[in-house]
N, C-alpha and C positions, 0 to 999 in steps of 0.2 A: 423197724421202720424201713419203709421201702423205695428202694432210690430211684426213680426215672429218669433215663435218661432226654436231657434237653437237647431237642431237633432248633438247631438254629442258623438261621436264614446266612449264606455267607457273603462274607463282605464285598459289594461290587466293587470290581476295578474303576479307579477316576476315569470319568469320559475324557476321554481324546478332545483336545480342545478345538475346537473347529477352524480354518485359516480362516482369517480374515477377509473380508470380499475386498478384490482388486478396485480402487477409488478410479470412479470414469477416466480421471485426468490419466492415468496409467492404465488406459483398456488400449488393447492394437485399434484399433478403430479410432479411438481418439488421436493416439498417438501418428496415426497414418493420414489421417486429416491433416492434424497440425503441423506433421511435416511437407505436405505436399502444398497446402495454404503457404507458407515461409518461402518453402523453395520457390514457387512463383512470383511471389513477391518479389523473393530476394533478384530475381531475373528480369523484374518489371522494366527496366531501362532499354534492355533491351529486346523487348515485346515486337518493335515496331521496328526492329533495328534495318536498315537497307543491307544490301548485298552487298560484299565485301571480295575483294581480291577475286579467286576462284569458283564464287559462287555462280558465276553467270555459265560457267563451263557446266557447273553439276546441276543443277535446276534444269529441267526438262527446255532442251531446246527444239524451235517449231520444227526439224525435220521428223523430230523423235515422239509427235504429241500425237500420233493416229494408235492405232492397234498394230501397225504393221509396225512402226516404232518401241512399241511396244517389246516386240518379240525380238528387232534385232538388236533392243538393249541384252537379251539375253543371249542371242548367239551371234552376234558379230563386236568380237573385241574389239575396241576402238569406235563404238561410236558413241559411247557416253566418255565422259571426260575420266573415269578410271571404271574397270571390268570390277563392277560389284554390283551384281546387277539386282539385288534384293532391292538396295541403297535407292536403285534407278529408277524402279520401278515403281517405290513409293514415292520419289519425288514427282515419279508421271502421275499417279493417284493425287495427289495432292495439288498437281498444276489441273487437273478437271476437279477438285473441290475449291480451290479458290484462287487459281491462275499464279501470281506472279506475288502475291502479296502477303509480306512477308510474317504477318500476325500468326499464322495461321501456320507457318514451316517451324516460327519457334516456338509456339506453346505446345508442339510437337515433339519436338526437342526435350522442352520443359519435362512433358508426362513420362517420356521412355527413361530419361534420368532417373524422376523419381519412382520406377517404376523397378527401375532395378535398385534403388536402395530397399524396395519392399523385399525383394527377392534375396536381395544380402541379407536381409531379418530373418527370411525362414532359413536359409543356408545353413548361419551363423547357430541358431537353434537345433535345426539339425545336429549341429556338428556339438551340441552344446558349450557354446562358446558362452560368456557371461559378453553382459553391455553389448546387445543386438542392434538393440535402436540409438544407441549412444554411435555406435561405428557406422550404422545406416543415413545419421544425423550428418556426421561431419563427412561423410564420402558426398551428401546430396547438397553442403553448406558450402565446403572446401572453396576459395576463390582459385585454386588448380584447373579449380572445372569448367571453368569460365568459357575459355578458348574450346571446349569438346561442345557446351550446351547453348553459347551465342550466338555461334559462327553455322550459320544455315547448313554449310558443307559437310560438317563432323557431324549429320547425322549418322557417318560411316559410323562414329565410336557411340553415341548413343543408342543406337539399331542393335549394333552386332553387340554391345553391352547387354542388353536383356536377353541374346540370344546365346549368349557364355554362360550367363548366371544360371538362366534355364536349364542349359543344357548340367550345368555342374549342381543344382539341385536335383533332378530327374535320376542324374548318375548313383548318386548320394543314395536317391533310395532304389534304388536297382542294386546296390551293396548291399543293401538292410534284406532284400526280398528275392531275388532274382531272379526277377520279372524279365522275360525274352518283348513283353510290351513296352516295358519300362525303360530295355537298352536301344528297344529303336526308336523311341523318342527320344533318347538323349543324343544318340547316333544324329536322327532327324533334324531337332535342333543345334546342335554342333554345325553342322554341313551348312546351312540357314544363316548362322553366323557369321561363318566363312564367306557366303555368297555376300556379307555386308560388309566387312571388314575381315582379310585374309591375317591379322594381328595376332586372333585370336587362338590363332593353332596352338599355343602353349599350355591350354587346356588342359589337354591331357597329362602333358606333363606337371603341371598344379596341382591335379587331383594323386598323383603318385606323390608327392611331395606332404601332403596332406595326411594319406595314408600312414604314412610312415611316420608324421608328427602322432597321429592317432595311435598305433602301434605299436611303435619302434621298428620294425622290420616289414619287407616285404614279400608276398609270395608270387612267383611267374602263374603260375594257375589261377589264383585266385584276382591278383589286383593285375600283374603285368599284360598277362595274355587278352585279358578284353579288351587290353585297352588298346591292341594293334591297327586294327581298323582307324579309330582315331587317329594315332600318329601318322597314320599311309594317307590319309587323304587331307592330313593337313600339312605332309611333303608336299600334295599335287598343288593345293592352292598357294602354301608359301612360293614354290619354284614361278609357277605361274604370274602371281604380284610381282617379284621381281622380276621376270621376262616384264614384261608390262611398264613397268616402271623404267625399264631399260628403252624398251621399243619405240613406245609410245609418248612416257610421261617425259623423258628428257634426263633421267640421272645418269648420268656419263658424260666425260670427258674430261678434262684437266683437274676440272674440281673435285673429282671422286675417286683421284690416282694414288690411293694411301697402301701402304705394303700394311701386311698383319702385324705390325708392332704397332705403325703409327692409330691403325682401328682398335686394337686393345687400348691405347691409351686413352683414343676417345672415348672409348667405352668405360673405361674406370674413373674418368672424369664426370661422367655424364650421370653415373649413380649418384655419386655424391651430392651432384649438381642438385637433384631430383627430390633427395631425400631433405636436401637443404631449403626445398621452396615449400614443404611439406609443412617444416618444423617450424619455418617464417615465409609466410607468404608475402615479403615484400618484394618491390618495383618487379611483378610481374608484366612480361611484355610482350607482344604479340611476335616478335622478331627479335630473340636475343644475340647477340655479338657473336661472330661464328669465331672460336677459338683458333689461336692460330696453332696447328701440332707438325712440330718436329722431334726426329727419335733425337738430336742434341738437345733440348731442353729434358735436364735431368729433373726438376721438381714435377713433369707429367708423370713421371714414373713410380711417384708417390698414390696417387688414386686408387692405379691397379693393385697396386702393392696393399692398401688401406684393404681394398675389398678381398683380396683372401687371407689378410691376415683377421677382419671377420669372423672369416665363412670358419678358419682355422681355430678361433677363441670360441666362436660358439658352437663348433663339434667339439673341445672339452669340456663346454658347460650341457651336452646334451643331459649327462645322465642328471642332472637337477633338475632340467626343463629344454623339451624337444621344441617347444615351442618362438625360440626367438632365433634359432637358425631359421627355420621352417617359414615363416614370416621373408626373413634375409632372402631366401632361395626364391619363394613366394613374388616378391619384389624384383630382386633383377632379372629371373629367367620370366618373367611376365615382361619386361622389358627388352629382354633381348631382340626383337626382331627392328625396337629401331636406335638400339646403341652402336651403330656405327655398322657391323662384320657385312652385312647387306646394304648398297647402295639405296636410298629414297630420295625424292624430288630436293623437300626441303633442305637438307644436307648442302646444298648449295645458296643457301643464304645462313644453316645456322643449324652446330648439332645436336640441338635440344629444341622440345616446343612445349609446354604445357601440353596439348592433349596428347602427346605422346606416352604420359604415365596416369589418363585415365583410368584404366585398370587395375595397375602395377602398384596404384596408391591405396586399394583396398586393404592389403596384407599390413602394413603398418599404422593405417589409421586403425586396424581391427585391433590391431594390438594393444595401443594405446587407449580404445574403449572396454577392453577386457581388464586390464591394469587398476584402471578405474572403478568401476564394475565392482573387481576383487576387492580394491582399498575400501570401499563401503561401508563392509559390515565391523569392520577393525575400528571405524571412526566412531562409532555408538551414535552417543547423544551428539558430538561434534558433524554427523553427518550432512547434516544441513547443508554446512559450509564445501562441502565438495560439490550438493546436488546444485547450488549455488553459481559456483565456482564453475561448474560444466554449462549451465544455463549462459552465464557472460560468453565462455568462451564462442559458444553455437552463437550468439549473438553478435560477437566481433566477425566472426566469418560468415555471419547473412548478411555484415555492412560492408565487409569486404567484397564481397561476390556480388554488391550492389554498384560499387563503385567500379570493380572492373568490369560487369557487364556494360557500364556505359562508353565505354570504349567503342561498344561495337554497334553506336548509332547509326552510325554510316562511313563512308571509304574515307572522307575527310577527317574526322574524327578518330578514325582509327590511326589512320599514317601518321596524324600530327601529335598523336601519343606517341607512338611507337619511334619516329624521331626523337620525340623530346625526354627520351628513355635511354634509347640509341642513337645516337647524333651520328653515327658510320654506317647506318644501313643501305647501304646505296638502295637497295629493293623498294624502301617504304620513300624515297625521294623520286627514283623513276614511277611509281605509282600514283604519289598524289600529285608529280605532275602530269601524269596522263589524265588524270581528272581536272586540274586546272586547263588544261589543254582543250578536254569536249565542253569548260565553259568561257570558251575563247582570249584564256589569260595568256595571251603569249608571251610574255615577259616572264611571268612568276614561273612558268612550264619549263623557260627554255633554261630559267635560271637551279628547277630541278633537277633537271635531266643531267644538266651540267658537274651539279654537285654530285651525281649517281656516278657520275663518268672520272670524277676524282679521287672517288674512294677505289673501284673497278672498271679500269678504263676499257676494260672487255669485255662488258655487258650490252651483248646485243641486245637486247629489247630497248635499252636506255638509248643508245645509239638509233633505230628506227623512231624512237621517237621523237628526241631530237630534229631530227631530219624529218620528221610530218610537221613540227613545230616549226621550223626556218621554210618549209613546202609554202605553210599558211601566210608565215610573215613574205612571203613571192622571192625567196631568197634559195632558188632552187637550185644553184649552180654549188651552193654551200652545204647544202642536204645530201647531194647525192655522195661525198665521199661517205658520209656516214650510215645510210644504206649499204654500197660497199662494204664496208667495217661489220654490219650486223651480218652479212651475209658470208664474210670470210671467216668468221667466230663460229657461224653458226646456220652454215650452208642449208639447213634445211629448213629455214625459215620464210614462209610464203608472204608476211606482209610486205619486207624489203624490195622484194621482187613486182609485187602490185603496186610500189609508190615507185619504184625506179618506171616503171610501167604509164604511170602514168604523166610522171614528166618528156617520160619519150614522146606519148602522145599527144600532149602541148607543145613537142616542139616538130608537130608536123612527121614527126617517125611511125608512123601508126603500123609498120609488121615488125618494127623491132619491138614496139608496144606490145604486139598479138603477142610474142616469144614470151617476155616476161608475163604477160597476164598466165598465158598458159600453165608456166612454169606453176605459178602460185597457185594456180586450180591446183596441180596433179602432187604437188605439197599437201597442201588444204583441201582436201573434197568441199569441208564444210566454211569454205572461207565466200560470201556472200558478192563481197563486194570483186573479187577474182571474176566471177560470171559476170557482173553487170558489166565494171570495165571491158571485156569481151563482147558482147553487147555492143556496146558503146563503139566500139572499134569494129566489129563486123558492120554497123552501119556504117558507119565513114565510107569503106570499103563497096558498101552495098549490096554487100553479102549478106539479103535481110534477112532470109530462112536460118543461117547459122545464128542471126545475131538475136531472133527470137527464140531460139532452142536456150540459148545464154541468159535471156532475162528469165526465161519460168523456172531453171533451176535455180536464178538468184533467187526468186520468188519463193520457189523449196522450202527456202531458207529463211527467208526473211518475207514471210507474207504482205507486212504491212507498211509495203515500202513504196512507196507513189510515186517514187523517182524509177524505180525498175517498170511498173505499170505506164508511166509515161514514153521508155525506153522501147518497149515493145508496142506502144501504139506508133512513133515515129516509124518503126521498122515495117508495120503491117502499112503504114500511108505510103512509106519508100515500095513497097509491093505493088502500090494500087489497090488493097482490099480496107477502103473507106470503113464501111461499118465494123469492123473487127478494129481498127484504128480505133473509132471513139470510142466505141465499147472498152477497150484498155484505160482513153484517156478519161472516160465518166470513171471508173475507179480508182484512177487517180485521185481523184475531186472527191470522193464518196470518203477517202483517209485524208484530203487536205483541201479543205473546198476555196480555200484561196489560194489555193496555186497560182500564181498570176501564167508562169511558160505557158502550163496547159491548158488555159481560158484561150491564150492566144492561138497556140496550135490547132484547139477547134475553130475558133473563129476561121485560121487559116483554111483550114479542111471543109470548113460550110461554104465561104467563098470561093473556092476550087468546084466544090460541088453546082452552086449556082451558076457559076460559069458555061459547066458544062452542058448545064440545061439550057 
């Protein structure tokens, strides 16, 4: 019998089960919607919000709104209200897309925010970090971010925010490929960033820090040596913000005379502080309590102490996980630039602010979405209740970041939170009485200014304004010590010197008036009301030619001002040149048509005229 061998088909391997398709509601496109719909929302309150405190200084002012303004935001320091001239330039852009109003500066604000949470998504992937959008959610939710994305001014940190990210994804894959294209765009945008916010120099130092979470180690060839250029040019622009800050902005003087103990301690205060609004974002406030530091208060000494004994717990825990120093390092050297060692404006009302750790709060919110992320897959069937659990939380912090954007309705609204937060801010009592002031509260003003001058009785700005307040009530013999007082605190202040200015000039002094107007011109270039008063006083004088050179640069400054056009039409009738007269005083009329003076000054000037004929 003859045996055949059987040919038989052999057994196919199980197909590969195929993954499942990603459900819409978890596609990046979904997911990017829905966070950029939220965050707007969550921002709704203040959509519409007015200018606040320092926005009037950084919003395009009229000397700076031509082309030629244009250019000297970029090369002459000092004439935007801080040398960031990226920052300036878009705010020029945007005063020629919709002038002064404010809708249109923060849904500005709004986009670049969540723009760089998009940016933290690919980063985070990159870097393959688990919970991308989970850490991209609560960096763009955070009520932290309130004061960076309200506040028209911190376009600084929103700008130069996508221009860090940028730069630190581009770098990322110039590691992966090394691309000579790739490192000068990241080069490119670095520089870019800087030119918005000079904060951001720490960059490079982040991405070494990173390196080395990814690694363990690092190489001078490979990660250190490229990254020299970076460090070198964000020496130039650190050094340069604080010249600036020194120069120009005002931080110096008694209040910024801390030896290096007292700045460590505020610095080791100031983490904790940070990490602590992170974890509860409660009574956040636009002006917190400036701490009082002395090297005899030994419980400051605890802070510093806390953060390297840290830095020191979790380089033992490295060999388990490089990852929660790395974060720690992440955190405060992202913050270094304004925990105390370098003098800033703010620093003299308070050493901490919310937008100071818009950045610096990436690293440990990331944290806490990877944590999560990880925990996931461990929870099985129970997972629900984590994705759950993360839904409320993002929800608690879009009601949050609801309610403190409404803070930033306007300058009223703001101060009388930020009082009733901080009952000792002298800063937010001299301010919203300057505002009850321009709506002729003299009582309520004088009774701020008062309380400003109780908490720091040597805040000059509180003191001029006072003295503008007691000017109004006709009470000028009681004003001028306190002009004085601003001026002996803070000699180089030009408004003290324009109101002693022009008390002189009401009482018949009119060249000891010229002395102080002057003064406060060559203080203030851009102080408007310094030329007019000059003006004003060159006519008296009858030194019309000088006193019309005084109104057109008040005019410079202040185009739409019908009292200066009225100023130089008197000056051109004290000439004798009639028609150049009314021609000033019809545009007077053309910005205030009931002007009743300048109805009369023409009448007066038509009957001059008839006469002559």
């Amino acid at each position: 019998m003859s045996h055949r061998s059987k040919k038989r088909v052999p057994a196919a391997a199980p197909a590969a089960a195929l993954p499942a398709p990603t459900p819409w509601w978890q596609r990046d496109w979904f997911l990017g919607l829905a966070l950029l719909a939220v965050t707007t929302i969550a921002y709704m309150p203040a959509w519409n919000g007015q200018a606040i405190w320092d926005d009037d200084g950084h919003l395009t002012k009229p000397a700076l709104q031509s082309l030629t303004g244009l250019v000297r935001i970029w090369i002459e320091p000092g004439a935007a209200q801080q040398y960031y001239p990226l920052v300036h330039s878009l705010f020029w852009l945007e005063y020629h897309l919709w002038g002064y109003a404010p809708l249109g500066y923060h849904l500005i604000n709004i986009l670049l925010h969540v723009l760089s949470a998009f940016l933290l998504v690919r980063i985070l992937r990159q870097l393959e970090v688990p919970g991308a959008w989970l850490a991209a959610a609560l960096f763009a939710l955070h009520p932290v971010q309130v004061e960076s994305v309200a506040w028209m001014s911190e376009l600084k940190n929103t700008l130069s925010g996508v221009f860090y990210l940028g730069a630190g994804l581009v770098y990322l894959l110039f590691i992966q490929r090394r691309s000579s294209r790739l490192y000068a765009l990241a080069l490119g945008l670095f520089a870019l960033g800087l030119a918005s916010k000079s904060v951001i120099a720490t960059l490079p130092a982040a991405i070494l820090v990173i390196l080395w979470w990814k690694r363990g180690k690092l190489s001078w060839k490979d990660d250190v040596a490229p990254l020299v250029p970076f460090f070198a040019i964000s020496v130039v622009f650190g050094t340069f913000t604080a010249w600036m800050e020194h120069k120009f902005i005002g931080a110096k003087g008694s209040d910024f005379n801390f030896n290096l103990v007292e700045r460590t301690l505020i610095a080791g205060r100031a983490v904790w502080f940070y990490l602590a609004k992170l974890a509860w974002p409660q009574t956040l406030i636009f002006i917190y309590p400036r701490w009082e530091i002395r090297q005899t208060i030994w419980w400051l000494y605890l802070f510093p102490a806390a953060v390297l004994a840290a830095v020191a717990g979790l380089w033992l825990l490295r060999r388990r996980s490089r990852a929660p120093l790395a974060v720690f390092l992440l955190f405060v050297g992202t913050l270094v630039p304004a925990l105390g060692f370098v003098n800033i404006y703010p620093f003299l009302f308070s050493f901490v602010a919310d937008h100071f750790q818009y950045l610096a709060c990436i690293a440990p919110l990331t944290l806490a979405a990877a944590g999560v992320a990880k925990a996931l897959p461990l929870l099985k069937s129970r997972r629900w209740i984590a994705e759950w659990g993360c839904g409320a939380v993002l929800a608690v912090l879009a009601i949050l970041t609801w309610q403190q954007s409404a803070m930033y309705a306007d300058m009223k609204t703001l101060w009388e939170t930020t009082i009733a937060r901080n009952p000792d801010c002298w800063m937010a009592y001299s301010n919203r009485g300057f505002g009850l002031l321009q709506e002729g509260k003299l009582d309520d003003a004088i009774a701020d200014f008062k309380a400003a001058l109780n908490v720091k009785p040597d805040y000059a700005y509180a003191h001029n304004n006072l003295g503008m307040a007691l000017m109004q009530e006709g009470h000028d013999d009681e004003a001028v010590p306190h002009f004085q007082k601003a001026l002996e605190v803070k000699p180089d202040y030009a408004e003290p010197y324009g109101n002693l200015g022009v008390i002189l000039y009401g009482r018949g002094k009119v060249d000891e008036a010229i002395i102080d107007f002057q003064k406060a011109e060559q203080i203030n270039p851009d102080y408007p009301d310094a030329y007019f008063n000059l003006g004003i006083a060159f006519t008296t004088k009858n030194n019309f030619d000088a006193a019309i050179a005084q109104f057109q640069k008040s005019l410079q400054l202040k185009p739409a001002d019908p009292e200066a056009y009225r100023g130089m039409g008197l000056a051109f009738a004290g000439k004798g040149d009639t028609a150049d007269a009314i021609a000033q005083f019809n545009k007077a009329l053309s910005l205030k048509p009931d002007y009743a003076l300048v109805l009369q000054d023409l009448r007066n000037i038509y009957a001059k005229t008839r006469g002559r004929e």
